[in-house]
C-alpha positions in Angstrom: -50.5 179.5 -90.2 -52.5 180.9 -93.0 -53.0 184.7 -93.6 -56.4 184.3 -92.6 -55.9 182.7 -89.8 -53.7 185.2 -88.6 -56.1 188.3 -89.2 -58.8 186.3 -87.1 -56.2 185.6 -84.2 -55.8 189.3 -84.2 -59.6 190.5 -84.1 -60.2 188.1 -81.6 -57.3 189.8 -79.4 -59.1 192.8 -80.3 -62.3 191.5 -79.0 -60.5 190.4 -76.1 -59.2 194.2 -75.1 -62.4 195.4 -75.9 -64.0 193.0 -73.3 -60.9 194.2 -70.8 -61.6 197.8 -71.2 -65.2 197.4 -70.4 -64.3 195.6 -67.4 -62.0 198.7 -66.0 -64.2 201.3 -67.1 -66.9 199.6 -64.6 -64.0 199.1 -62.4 -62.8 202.8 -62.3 -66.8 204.4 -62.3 -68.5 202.2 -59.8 -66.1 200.4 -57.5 -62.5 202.1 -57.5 -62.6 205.0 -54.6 -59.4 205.8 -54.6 -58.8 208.7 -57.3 -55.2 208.0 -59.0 -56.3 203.4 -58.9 -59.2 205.2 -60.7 -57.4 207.2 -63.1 -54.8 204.6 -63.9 -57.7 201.9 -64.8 -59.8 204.3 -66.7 -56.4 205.2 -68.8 -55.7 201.8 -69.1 -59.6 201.2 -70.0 -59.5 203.7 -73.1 -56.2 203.0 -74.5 -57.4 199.9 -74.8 -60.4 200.8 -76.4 -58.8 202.8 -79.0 -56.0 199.6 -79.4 -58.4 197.6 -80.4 -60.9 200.3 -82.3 -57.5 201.2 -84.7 -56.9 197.5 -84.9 -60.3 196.0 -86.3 -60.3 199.3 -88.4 -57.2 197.7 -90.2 -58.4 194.0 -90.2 -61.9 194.8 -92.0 -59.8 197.4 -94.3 -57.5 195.0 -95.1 -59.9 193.1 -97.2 -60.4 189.3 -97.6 -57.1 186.8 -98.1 -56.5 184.9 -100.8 -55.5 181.4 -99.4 
């Protein structure tokens, strides 16, 4: 696989935490009652966000490929 190829691979993981997080922050604000289910998807939620946040800050910094 080409360079390139590998940087889009890895934005689109990126993309896909982003979409996870957003579904466990819902998850943990409006229908978790249980306060520690709560914490533990709301951790999960944000370390994911800042995952995937550190990682597209490297792909875009990492500049084009040469192929």
């Amino acid at each position: 696989m080409s360079p390139a190829m590998v940087k889009m691979w890895i934005s689109i993981s990126s993309m896909g935490f982003m979409f996870v997080s957003i579904i466990l922050i819902y998850l943990s604000r409006y229908k978790l009652k249980n306060r520690i289910i709560k914490f533990i998807s709301a951790f999960i939620a944000y370390s994911l966000l800042i995952i995937s946040g550190i990682i597209i800050f490297l792909v875009v910094m990492g500049g084009p490929t040469a192929d």
